[in-house]
MMTF fields as JSON, N, C-alpha, C and O atoms, coordinates in Angstrom:
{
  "mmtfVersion": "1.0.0",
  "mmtfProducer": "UNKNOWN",
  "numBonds": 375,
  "numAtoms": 376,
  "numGroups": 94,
  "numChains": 1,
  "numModels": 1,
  "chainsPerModel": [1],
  "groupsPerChain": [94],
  "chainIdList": ["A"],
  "bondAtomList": [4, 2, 8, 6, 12, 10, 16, 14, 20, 18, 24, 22, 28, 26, 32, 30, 36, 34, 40, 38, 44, 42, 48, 46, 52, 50, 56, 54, 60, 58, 64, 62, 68, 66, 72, 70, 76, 74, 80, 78, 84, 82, 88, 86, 92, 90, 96, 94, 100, 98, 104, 102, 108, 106, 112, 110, 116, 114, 120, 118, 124, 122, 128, 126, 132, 130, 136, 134, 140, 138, 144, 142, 148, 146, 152, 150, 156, 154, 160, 158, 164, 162, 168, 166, 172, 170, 176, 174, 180, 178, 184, 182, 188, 186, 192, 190, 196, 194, 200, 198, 204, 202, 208, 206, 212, 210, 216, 214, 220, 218, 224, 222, 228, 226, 232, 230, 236, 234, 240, 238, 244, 242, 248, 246, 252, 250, 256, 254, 260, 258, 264, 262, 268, 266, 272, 270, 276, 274, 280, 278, 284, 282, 288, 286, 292, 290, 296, 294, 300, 298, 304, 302, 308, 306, 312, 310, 316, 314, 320, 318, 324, 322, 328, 326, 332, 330, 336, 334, 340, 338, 344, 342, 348, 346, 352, 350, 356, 354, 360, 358, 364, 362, 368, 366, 372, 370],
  "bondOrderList": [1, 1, 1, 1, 1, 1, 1, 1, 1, 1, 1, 1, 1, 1, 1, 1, 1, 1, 1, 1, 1, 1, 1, 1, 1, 1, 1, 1, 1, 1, 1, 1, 1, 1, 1, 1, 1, 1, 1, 1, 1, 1, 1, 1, 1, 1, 1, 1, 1, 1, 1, 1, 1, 1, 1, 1, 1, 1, 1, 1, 1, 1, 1, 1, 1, 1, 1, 1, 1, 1, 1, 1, 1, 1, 1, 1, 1, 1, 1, 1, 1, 1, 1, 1, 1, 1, 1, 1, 1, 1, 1, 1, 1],
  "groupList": [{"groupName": "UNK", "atomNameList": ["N", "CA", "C", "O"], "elementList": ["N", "C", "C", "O"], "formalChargeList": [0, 0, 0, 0], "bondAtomList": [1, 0, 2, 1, 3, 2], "bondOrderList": [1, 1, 2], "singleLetterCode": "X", "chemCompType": "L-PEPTIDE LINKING"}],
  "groupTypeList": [0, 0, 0, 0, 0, 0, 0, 0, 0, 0, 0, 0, 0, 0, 0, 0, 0, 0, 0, 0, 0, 0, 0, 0, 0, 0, 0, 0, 0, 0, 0, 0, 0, 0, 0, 0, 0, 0, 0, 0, 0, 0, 0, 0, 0, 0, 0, 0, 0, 0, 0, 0, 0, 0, 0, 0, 0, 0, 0, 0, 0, 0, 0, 0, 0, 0, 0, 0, 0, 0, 0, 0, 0, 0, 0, 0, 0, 0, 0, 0, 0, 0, 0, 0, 0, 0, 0, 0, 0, 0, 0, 0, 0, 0],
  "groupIdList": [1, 2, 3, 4, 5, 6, 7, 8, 9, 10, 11, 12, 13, 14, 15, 16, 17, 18, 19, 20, 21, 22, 23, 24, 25, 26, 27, 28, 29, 30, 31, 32, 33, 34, 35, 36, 37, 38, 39, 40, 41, 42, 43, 44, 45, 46, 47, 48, 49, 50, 51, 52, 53, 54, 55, 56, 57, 58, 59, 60, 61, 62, 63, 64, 65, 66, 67, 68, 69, 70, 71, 72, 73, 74, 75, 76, 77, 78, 79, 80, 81, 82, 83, 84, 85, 86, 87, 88, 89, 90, 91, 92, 93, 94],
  "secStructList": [7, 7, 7, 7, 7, 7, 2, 2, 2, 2, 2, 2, 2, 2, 6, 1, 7, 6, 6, 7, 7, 3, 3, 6, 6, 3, 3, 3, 3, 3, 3, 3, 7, 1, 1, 6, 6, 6, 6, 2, 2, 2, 2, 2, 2, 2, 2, 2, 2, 2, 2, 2, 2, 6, 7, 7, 7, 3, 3, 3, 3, 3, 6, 6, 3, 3, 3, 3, 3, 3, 7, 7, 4, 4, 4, 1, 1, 7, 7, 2, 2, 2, 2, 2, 2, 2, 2, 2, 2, 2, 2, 2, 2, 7],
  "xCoordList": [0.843, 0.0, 0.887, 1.988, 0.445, 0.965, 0.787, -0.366, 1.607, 1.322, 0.726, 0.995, -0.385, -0.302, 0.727, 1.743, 0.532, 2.086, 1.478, 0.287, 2.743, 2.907, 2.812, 3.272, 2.075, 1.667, 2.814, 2.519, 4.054, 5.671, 5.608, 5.869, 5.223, 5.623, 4.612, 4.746, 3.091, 1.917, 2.509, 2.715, 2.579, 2.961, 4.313, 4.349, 5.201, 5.634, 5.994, 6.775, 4.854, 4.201, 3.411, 3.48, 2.357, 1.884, 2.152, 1.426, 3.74, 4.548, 4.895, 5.639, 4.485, 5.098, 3.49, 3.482, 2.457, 1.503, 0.298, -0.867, 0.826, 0.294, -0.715, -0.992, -1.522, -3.303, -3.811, -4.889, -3.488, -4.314, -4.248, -3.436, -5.746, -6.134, -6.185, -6.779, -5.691, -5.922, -7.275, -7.52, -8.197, -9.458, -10.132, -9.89, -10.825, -11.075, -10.407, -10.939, -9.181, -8.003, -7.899, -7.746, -8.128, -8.217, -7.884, -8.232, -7.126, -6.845, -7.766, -8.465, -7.734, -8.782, -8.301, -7.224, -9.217, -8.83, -9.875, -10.234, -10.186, -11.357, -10.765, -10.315, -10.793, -10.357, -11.875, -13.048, -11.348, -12.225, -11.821, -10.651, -12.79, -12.408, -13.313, -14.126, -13.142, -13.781, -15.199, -16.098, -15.031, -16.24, -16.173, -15.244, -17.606, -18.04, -17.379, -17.689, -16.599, -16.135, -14.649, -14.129, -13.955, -13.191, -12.931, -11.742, -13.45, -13.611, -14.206, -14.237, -14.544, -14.622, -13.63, -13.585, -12.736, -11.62, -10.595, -9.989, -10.535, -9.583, -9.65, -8.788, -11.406, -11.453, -11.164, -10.765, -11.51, -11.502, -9.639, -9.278, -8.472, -7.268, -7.268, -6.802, -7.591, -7.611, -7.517, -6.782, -8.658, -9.062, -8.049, -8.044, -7.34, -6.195, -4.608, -3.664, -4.744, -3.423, -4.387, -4.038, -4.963, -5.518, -5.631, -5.008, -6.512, -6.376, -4.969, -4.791, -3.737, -2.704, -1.83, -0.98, -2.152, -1.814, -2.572, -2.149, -3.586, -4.499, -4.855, -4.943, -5.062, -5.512, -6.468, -6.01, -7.853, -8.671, -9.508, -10.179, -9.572, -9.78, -11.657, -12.242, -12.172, -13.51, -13.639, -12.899, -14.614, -14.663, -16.182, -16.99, -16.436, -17.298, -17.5, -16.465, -18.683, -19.024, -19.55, -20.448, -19.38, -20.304, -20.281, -19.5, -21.002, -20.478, -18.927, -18.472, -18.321, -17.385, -16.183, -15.068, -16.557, -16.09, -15.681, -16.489, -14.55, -13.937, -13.518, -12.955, -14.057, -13.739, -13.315, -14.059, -11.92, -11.523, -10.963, -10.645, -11.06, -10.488, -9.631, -9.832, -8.643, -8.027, -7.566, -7.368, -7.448, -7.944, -7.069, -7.35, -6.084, -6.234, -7.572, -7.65, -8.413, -9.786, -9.015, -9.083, -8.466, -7.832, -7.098, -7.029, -6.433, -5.856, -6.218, -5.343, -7.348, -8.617, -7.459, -6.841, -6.829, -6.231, -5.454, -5.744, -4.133, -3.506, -1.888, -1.135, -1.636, -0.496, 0.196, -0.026, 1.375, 2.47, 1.212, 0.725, 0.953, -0.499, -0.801, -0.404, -1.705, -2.389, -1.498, -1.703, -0.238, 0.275, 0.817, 0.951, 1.235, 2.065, 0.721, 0.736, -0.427, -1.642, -1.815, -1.901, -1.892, -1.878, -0.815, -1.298, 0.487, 1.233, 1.192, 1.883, 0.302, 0.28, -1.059, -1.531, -1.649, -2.864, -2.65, -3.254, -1.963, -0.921, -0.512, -1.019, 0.282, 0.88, -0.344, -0.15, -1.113, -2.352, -2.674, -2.58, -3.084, -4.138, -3.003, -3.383, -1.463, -0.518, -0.285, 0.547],
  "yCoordList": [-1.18, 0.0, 1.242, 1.261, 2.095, 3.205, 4.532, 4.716, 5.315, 6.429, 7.751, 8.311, 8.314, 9.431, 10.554, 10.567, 11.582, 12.673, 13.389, 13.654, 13.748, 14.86, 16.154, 16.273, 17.305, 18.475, 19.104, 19.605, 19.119, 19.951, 19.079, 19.722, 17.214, 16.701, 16.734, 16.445, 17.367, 17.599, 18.728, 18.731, 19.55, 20.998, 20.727, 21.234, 20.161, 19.68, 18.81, 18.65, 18.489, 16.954, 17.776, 17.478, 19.118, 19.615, 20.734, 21.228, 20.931, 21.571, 20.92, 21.496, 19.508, 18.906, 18.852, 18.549, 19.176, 18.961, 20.137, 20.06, 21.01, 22.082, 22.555, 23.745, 21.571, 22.227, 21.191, 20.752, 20.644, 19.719, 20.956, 21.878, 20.533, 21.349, 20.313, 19.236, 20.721, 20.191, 20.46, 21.602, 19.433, 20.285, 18.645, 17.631, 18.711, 17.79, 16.172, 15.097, 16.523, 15.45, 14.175, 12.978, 15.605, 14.664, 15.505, 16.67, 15.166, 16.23, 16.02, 15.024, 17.357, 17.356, 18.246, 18.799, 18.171, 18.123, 18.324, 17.394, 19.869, 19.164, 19.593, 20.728, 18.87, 18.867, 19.501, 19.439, 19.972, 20.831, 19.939, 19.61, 19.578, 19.076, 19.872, 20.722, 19.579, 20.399, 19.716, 20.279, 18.018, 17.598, 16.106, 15.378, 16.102, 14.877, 13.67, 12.738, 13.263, 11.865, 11.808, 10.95, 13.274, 13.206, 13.503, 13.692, 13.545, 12.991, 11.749, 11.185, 11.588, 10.301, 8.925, 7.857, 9.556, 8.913, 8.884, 7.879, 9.932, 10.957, 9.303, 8.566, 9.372, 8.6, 6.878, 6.029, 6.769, 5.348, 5.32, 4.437, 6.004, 6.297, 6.137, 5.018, 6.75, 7.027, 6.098, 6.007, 5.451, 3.721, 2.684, 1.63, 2.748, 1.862, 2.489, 1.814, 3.529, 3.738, 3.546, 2.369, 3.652, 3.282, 1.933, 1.419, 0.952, 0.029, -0.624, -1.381, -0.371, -0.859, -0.398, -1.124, 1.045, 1.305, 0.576, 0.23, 0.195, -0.374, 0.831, 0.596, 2.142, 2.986, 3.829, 4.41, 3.782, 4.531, 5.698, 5.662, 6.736, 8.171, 7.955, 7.085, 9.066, 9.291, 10.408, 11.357, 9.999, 10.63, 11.109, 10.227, 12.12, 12.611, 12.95, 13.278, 12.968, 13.085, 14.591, 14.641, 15.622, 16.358, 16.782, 17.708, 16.287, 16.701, 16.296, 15.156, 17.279, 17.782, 18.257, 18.61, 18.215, 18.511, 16.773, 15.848, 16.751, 15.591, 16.505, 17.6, 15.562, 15.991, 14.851, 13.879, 14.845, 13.901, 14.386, 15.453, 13.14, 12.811, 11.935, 10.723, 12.425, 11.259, 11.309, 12.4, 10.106, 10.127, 8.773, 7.915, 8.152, 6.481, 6.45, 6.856, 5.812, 5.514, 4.907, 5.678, 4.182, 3.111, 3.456, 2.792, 4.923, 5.776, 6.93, 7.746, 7.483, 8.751, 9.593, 9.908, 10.166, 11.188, 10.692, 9.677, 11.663, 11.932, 10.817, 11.017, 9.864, 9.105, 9.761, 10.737, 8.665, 8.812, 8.243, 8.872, 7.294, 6.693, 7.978, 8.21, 8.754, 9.696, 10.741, 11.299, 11.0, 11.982, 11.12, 11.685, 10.007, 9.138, 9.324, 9.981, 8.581, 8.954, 10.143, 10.199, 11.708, 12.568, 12.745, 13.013, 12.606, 12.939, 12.258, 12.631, 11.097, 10.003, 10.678, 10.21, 11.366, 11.984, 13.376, 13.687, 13.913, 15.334, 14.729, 15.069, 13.976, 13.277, 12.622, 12.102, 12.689, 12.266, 13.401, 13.547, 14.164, 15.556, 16.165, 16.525, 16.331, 16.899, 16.21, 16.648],
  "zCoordList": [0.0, 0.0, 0.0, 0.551, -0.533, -0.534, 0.422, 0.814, 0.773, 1.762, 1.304, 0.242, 2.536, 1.963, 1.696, 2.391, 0.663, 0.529, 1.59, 1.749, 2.501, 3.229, 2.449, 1.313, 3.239, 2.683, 1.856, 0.77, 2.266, 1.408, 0.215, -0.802, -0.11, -0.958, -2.103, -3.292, -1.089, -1.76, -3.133, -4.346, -1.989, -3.301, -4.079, -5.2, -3.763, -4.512, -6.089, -7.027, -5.52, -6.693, -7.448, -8.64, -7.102, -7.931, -9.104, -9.966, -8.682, -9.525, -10.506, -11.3, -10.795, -11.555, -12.652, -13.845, -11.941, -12.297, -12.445, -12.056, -12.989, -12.983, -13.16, -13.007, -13.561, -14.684, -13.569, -13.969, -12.383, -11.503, -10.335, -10.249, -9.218, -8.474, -6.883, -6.832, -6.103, -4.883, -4.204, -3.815, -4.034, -2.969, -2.588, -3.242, -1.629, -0.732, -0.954, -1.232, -0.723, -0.33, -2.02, -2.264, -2.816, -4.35, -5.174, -4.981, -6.312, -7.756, -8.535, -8.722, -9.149, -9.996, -11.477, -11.697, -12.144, -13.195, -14.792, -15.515, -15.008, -16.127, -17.766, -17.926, -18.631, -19.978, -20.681, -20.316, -21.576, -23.055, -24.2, -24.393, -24.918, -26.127, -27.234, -26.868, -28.455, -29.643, -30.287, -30.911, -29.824, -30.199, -29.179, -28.826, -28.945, -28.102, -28.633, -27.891, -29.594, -29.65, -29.122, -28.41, -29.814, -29.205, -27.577, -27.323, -26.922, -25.628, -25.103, -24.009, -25.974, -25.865, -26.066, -25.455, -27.4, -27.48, -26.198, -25.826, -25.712, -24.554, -23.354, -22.876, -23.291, -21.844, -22.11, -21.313, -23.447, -23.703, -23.718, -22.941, -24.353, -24.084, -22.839, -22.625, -21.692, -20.557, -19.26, -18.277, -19.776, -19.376, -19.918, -19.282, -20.78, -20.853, -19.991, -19.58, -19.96, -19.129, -17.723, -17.627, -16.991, -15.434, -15.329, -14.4, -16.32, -16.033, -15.928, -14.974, -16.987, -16.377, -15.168, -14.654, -14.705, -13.202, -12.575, -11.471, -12.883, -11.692, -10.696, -9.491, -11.211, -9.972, -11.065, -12.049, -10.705, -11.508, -11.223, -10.192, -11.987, -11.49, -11.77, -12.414, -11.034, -10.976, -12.416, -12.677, -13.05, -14.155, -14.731, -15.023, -14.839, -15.343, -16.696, -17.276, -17.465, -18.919, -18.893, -18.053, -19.379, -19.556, -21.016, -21.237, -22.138, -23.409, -23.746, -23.649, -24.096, -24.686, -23.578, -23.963, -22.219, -20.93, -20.075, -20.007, -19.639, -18.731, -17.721, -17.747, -16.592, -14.907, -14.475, -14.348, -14.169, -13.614, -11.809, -11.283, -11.393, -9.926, -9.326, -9.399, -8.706, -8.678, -6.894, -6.359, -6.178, -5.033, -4.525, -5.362, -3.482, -3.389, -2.122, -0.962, -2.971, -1.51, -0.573, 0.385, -0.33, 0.408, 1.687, 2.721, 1.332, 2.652, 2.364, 2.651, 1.811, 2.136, 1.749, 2.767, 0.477, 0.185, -0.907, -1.541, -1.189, -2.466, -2.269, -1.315, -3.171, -3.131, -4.194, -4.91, -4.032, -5.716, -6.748, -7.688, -6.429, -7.447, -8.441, -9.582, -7.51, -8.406, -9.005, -10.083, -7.998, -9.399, -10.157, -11.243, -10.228, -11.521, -12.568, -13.609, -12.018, -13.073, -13.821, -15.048, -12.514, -13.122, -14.417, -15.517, -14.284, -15.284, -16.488, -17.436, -16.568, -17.873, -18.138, -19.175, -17.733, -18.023, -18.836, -19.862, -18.367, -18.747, -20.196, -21.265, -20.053, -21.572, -22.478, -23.577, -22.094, -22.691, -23.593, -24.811, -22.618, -23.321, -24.285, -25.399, -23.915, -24.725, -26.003, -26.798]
}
């Protein structure tokens, strides 16, 4: 299992991760796309890099709009997990 980041390694980690938002003990994160499939492509992409972390973000549809979350439930806050995710997510949208 993994630990939660201490608050210095918190802000830390989010320097690396810049377009993610810290707020109730989860990153967050919402993408714009130009048309509903391609966000759709985005999440179905998305779902193959999580499923092989094995750590999967909370994700919302809205149109053309992705809200993602990323969270370890397991120890109620933010691990290496979610920023490793975050940054394969980053390399995603880039």
């Amino acid at each position: 299992m993994t630990d939660l980041l201490e608050a210095d390694d918190l802000t830390a980690a989010l320097k690396k991760c810049p377009e993610w938002e810290y707020e109730k003990k989860a990153l967050t994160r919402t993408v714009e796309f130009e048309e509903f499939m391609d966000a759709i492509d985005f999440v179905n992409d998305l779902a193959e890099i999580a499923e092989e972390a094995q750590h999967h973000p909370d994700i919302t549809i809205r149109h053309t709009k992705i809200s993602l979350k990323l969270t370890t439930h397991d120890v109620g806050g933010v691990t290496d997990l979610d920023i490793a995710l975050a940054q394969r997510v980053d390399n995603l949208v880039d």
